[in-house]
C-alpha positions as CSV (number, residue, x, y, z in Angstrom):
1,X,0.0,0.0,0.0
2,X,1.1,3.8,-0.8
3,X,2.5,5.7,2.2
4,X,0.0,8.5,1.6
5,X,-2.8,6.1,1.0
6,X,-1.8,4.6,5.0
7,X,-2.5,7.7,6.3
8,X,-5.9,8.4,4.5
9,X,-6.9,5.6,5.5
10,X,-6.3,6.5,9.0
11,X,-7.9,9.6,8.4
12,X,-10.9,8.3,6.7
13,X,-11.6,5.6,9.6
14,X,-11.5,8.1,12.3
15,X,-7.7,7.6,14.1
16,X,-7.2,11.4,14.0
17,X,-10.3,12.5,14.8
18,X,-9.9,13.2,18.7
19,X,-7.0,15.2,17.6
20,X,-9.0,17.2,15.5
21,X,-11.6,17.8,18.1
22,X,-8.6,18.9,20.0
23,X,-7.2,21.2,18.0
24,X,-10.1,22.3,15.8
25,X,-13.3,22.4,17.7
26,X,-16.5,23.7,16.0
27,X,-14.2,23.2,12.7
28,X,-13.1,19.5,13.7
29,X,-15.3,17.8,10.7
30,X,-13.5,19.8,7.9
31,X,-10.5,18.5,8.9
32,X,-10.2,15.0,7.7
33,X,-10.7,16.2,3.9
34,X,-7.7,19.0,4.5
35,X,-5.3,16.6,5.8
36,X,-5.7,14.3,2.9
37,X,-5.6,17.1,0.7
38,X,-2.4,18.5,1.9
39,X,-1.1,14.4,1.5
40,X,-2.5,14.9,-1.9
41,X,-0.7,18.2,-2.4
42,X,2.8,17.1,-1.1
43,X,2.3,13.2,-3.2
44,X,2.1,15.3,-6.0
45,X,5.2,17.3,-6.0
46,X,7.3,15.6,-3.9
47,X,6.2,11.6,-4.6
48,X,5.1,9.3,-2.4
49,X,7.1,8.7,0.6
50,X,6.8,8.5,4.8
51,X,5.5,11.9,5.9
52,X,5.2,13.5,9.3
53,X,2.3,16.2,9.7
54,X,2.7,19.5,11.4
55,X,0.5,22.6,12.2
56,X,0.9,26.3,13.8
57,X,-2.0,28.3,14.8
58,X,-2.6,31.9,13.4
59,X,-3.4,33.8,16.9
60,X,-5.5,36.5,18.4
61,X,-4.1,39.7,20.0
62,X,-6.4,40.5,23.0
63,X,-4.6,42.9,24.8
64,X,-1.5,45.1,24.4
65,X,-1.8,46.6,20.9
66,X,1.7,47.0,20.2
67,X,3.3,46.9,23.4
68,X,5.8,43.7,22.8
69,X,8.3,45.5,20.8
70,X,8.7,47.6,24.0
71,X,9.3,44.9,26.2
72,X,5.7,45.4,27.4
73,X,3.2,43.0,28.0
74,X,0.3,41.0,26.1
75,X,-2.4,39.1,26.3
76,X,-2.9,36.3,23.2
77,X,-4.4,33.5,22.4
78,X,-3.8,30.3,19.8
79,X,-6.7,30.5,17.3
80,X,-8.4,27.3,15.4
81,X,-7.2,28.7,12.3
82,X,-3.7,27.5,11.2
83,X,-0.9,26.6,8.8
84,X,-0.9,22.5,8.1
85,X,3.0,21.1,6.8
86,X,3.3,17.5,5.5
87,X,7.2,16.5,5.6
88,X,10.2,14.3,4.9
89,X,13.6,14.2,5.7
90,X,15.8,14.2,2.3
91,X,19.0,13.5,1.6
92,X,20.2,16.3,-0.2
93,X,21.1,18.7,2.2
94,X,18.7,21.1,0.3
95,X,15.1,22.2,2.3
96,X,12.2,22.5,-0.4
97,X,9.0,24.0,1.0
98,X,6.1,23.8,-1.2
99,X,2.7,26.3,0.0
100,X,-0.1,26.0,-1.6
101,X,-0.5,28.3,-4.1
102,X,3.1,29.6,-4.4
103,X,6.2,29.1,-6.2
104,X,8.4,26.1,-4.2
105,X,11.0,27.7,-1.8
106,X,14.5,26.2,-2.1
107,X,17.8,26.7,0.4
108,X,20.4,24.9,0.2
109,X,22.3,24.3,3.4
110,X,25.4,25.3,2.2
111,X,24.4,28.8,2.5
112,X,22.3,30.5,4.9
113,X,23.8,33.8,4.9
114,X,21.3,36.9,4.6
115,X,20.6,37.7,1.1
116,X,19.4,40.7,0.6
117,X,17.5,40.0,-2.5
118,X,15.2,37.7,-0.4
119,X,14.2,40.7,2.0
120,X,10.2,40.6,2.6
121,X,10.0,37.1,1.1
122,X,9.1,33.8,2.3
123,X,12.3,32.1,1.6
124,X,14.2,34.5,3.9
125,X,12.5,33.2,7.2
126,X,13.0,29.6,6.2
127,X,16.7,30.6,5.8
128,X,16.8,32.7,8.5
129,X,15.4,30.3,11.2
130,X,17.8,27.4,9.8
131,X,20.6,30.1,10.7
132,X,19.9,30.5,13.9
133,X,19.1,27.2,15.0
134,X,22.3,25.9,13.6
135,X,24.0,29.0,15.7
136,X,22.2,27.6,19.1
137,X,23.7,24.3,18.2
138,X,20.3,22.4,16.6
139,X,20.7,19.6,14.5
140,X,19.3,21.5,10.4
141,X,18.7,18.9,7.7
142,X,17.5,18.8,4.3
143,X,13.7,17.7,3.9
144,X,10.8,18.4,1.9
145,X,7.8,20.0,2.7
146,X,4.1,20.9,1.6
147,X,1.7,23.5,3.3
148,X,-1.6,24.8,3.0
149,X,-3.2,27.3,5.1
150,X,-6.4,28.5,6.4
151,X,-4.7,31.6,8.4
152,X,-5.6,34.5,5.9
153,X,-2.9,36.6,4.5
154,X,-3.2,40.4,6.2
155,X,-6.3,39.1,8.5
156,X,-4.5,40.2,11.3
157,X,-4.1,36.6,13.0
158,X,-0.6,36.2,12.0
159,X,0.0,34.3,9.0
160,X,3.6,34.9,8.9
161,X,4.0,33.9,12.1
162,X,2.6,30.7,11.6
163,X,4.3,29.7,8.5
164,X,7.4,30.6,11.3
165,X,6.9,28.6,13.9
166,X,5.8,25.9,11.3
167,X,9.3,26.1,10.0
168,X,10.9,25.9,13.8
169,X,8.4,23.0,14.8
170,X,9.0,20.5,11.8
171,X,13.2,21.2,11.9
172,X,12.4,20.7,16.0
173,X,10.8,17.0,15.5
174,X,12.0,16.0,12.1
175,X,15.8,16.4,13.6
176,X,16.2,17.0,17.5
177,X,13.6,14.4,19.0
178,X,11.6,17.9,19.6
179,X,13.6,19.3,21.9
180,X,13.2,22.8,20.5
181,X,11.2,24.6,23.3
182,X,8.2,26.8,22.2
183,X,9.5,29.7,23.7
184,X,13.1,29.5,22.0
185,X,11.3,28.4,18.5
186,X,9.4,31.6,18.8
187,X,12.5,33.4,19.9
188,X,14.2,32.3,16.9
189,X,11.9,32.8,14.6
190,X,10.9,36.4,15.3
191,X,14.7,36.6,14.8
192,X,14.5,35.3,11.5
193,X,11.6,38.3,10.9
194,X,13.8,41.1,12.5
195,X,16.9,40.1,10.8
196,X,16.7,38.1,7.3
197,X,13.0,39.3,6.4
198,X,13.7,42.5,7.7
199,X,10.7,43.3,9.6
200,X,11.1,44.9,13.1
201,X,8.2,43.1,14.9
202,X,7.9,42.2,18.2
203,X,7.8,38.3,19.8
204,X,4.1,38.5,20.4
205,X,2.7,36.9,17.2
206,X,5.1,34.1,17.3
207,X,5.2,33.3,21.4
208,X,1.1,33.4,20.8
209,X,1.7,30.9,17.7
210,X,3.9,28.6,19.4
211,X,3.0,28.5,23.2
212,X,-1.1,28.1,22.5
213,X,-4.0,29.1,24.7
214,X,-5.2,31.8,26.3
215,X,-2.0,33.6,27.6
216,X,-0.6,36.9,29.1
217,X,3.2,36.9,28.2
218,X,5.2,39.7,30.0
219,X,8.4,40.8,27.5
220,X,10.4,42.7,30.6
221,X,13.2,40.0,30.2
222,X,12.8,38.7,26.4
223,X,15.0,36.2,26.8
224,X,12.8,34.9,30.0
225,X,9.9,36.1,29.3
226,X,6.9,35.2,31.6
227,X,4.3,33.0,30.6
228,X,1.3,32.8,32.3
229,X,-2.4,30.5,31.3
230,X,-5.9,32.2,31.8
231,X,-8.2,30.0,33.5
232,X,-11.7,31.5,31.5
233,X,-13.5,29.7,29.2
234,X,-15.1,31.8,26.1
235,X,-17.5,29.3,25.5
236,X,-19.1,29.8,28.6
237,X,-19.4,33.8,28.4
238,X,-22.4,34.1,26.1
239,X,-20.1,36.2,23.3
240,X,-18.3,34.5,20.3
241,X,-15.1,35.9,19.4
242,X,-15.4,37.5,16.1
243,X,-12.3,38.9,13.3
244,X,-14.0,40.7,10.5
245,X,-12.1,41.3,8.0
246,X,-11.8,44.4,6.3
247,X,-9.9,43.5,3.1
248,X,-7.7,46.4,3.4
249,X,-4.7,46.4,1.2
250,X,-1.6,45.8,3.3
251,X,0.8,46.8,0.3
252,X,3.5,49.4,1.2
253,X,2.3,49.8,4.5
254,X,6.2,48.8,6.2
255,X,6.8,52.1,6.4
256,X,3.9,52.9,8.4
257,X,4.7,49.9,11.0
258,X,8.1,50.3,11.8
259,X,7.0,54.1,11.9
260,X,5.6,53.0,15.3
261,X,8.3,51.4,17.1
262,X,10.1,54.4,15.5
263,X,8.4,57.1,17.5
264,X,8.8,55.2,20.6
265,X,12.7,55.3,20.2
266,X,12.7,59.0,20.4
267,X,10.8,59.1,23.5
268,X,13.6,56.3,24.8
269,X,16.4,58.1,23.7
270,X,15.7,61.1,25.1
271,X,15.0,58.7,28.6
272,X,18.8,56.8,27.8
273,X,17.1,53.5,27.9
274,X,16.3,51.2,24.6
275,X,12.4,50.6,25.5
276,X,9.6,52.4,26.9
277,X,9.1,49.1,29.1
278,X,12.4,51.4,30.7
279,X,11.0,54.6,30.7
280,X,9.6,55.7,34.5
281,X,6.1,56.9,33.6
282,X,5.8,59.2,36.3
283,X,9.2,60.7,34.7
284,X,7.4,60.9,31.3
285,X,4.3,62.4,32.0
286,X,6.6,65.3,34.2
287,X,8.6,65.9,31.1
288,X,5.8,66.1,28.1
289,X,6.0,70.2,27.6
290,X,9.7,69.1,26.8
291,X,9.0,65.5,24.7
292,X,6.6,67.4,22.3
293,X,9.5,69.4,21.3
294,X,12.4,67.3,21.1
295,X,10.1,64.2,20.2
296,X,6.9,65.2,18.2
297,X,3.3,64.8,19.2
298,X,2.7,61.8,17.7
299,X,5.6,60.2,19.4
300,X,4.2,61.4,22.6
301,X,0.5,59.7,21.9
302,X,2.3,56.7,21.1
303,X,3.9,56.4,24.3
304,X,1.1,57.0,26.6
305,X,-0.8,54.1,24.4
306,X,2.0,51.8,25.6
307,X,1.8,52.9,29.0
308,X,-2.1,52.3,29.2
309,X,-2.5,49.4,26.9
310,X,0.2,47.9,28.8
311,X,-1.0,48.5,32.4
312,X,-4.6,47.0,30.5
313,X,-3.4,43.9,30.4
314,X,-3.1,43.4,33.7
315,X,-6.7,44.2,34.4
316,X,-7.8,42.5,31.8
317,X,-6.0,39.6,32.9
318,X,-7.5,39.9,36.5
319,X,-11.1,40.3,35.3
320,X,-11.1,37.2,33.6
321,X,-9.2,35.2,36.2
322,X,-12.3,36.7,38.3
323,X,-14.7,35.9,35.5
324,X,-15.6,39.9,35.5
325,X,-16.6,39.8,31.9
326,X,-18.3,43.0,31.8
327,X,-14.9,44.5,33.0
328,X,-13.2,42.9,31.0
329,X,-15.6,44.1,27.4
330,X,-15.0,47.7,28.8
331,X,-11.3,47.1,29.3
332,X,-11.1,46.3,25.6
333,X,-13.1,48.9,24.5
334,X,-10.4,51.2,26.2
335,X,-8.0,50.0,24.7
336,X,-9.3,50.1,21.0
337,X,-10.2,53.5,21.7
338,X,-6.2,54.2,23.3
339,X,-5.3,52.3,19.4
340,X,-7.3,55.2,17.1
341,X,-6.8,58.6,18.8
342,X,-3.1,58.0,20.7
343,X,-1.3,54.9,18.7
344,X,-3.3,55.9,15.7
345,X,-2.7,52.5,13.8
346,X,-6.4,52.7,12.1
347,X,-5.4,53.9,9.0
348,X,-2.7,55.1,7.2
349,X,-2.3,58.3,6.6
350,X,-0.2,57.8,3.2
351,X,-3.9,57.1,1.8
352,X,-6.3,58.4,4.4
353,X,-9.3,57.6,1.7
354,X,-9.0,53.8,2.8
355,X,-10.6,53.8,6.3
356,X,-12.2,50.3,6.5
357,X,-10.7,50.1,9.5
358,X,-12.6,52.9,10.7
359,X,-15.7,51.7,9.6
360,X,-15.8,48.2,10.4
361,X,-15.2,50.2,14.3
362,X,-18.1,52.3,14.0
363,X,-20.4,49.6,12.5
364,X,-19.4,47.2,15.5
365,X,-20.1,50.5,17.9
366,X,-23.6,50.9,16.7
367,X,-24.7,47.0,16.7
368,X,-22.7,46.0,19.7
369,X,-23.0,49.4,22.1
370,X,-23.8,48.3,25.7
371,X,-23.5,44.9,25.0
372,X,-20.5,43.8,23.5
373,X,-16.5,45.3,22.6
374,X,-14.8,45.5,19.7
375,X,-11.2,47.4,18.7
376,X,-8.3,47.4,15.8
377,X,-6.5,43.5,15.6
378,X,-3.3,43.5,15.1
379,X,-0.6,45.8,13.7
380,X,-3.4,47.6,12.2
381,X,-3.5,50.3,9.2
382,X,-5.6,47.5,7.4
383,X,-6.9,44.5,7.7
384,X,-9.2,43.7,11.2
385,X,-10.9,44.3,13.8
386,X,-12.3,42.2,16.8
387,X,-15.4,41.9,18.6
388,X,-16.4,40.3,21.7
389,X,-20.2,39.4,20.3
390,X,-23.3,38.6,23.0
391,X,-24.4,35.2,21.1
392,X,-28.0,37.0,20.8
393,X,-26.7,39.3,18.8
394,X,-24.2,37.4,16.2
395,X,-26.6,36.7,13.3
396,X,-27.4,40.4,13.1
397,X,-23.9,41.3,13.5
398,X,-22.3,39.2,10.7
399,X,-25.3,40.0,8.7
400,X,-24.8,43.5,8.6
401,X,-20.9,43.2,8.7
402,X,-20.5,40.7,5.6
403,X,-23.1,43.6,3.9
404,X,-20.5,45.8,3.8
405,X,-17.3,44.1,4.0
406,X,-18.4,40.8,1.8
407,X,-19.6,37.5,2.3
408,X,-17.2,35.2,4.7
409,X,-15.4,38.6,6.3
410,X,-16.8,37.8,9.7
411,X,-14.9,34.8,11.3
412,X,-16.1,33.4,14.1
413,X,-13.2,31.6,15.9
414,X,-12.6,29.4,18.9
415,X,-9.6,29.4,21.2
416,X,-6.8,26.5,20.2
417,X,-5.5,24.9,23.6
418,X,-1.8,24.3,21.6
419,X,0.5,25.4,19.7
420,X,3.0,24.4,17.3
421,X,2.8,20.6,17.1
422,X,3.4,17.4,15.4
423,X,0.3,16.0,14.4
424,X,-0.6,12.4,15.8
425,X,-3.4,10.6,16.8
426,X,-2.4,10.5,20.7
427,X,-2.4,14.5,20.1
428,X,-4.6,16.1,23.5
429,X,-5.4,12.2,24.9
């Protein structure tokens, strides 16, 4: 029997299917006819051989909008949306990653210096990450790999850092018996964005992807930073946990990210310290006549969002631990309202016609006010927003949201209890 046709089988008889439950939730029963087309998929370019599956979660920003690059803190969670990777070790000393969809990415061993034709593409992180976990003394081989994904590109859940920790978690299991923590896979792979992409992000997205759950993660020491599980359960809270999607153009908008982190820099300079996570914010708030000048307004906004959204988190935190929902919906709403007028990451103001952003906000204020929460996802500019949405209330909601923003642009999602992971039937027993 074919090696692909064994795992079918197993699929197609039900082995996997507590993992999916696992993993997948509402979403479990779509799963079995995705795994076998992603055996499909790699059968087909890469013939049929033993595989080993893998998947990373896309991931929801809670809380902290923007505070990790400063060493701040956030609250995340793993989402049941995620990246899917069928592999096999090779020979060849050569790594060949096939994603659905796109041209096959090929790095040889041999070389996994920075190339700066490869900045801002996909083949720079694979490189990147197989650099770095060679420098921390990790066994890199060659293999071959297929991918598909359900994690929507500029939806705000993180894509990129899925495909990341995918990357991490497959070289982790295929070729050091797993040993690769999550926390030092996400650490590497964030550096792989920073340094061979070339995108100054922070280690939320891919400490969120590879840890799983519901999680506050405090960035004072990134090198230790501090992990910490929610104990609340969503489902039992009455709201579904809604991304709407505003299909906002995420082209060219670099500039505008890294114009964030940017800002904040001036404010630390002036303070002697590398991070506003250093900066005392009684000292800051005493010296503002003097930060406007040397600093610019908008640097000075930007700092007093870090200093609220990352003093939110706590709260937040707390309110759930208490299972003070209500607290918790306004704390968010805060928050979202800190993102637009002080971290002003809504739109872009490079093309300030483009303000789906904005409206997606104001739509979710007038269906939602009093009842549920909603604020910018993510890095922001474009893309989404979330809402916290009173289950009474969700039909009219994605009714009226998919009116204006197109069928499927509301996602209703559940919370993933992992994160990256080989895939196997024992998964969550």
């Amino acid at each position: 029997m074919q090696e692909s046709q064994v795992l079918t089988d197993a699929f197609l008889t039900g082995a996997y299917d507590n993992t999916f439950r696992y993993l997948y939730a509402a979403k479990a029963d779509l799963q079995r006819e995705r795994y076998t087309s992603l055996l499909t998929g790699f059968t087909g370019q890469f013939g049929d051989k033993p595989v080993r599956l893998f998947s990373a979660p896309g991931r929801t920003e809670v809380g902290g909008n923007h505070t990790d690059h400063q060493h701040g803190r956030v609250l995340a969670a793993a989402v049941n949306l995620d990246i899917i990777c069928a592999a096999a070790p090779n020979d060849d000393g050569v790594i060949r990653i096939h994603s659905e969809g796109y041209p096959m990415d090929t790095v040889e061993l041999s070389d996994l210096a920075k190339k700066e034709s490869e900045d801002n593409k996909a083949i720079s992180l694979i490189r990147g990450i197989c650099a770095r976990m060679r420098e921390k003394g990790y066994t890199v081989s060659g293999f071959d790999a297929y991918t598909t994904s359900n994690v929507l590109k500029g939806s705000g859940l993180s894509s990129s850092a899925a495909f990341e920790v995918a990357i991490g978690t497959m070289i982790s299991y295929l070729f050091n018996d797993g040993a690769v923590s999550p926390v030092e896979i996400a650490q590497i792979s964030q550096y792989a964005e920073n340094v061979y992409f070339g995108k100054p992000s922070g280690l939320m997205d891919q400490m969120a992807s590879s840890v799983g759950g519901f999680i506050t993660i405090d960035f004072a020491d990134t090198d230790h930073p501090v992990i910490e599980p929610i104990a609340f359960d969503f489902a039992s809270c009455g709201h579904s946990l809604c991304i709407v999607d505003t299909k906002g153009d995420h082209a060219d908008l670099t500039g505008e990210y890294a114009a964030i982190p940017a800002d904040m820099k001036k404010i630390c300079d002036v303070f002697g310290v590398s991070y506003l996570r250093q900066v005392d914010e009684a000292a800051f708030y005493s010296r503002l006549a003097e930060l406007r000048k040397t600093c610019g307004d908008r640097a000075v906004l930007r700092a007093i969002h870090f200093f609220g959204d990352n003093g939110r988190v706590v709260h937040q935190a707390d309110a759930l631990n208490q299972g003070r929902f209500d607290r918790f919906k306004e704390l968010i709403i805060e928050s979202g309202r800190s993102s637009f007028a002080c971290l002003q990451n809504v739109f872009a103001c490079s093309d300030p016609e483009a303000q789906g952003l904005s409206l997606a906000l104001a739509l979710s204020e007038d269906i939602l006010a009093g009842k549920g929460a909603w604020r910018v996802h993510g890095g922001g500019f474009a893309g989404t927003i979330q809402a916290f949405v009173p289950t009474d209330l969700l039909d009219a909601y994605r009714t009226k949201i998919e009116s204006v923003f197109g069928d499927g642009s509301c996602y209703v999602l559940s919370i993933r209890p992992t994160g990256g992971v080989e895939i196997t039937p024992e998964l969550g027993q």
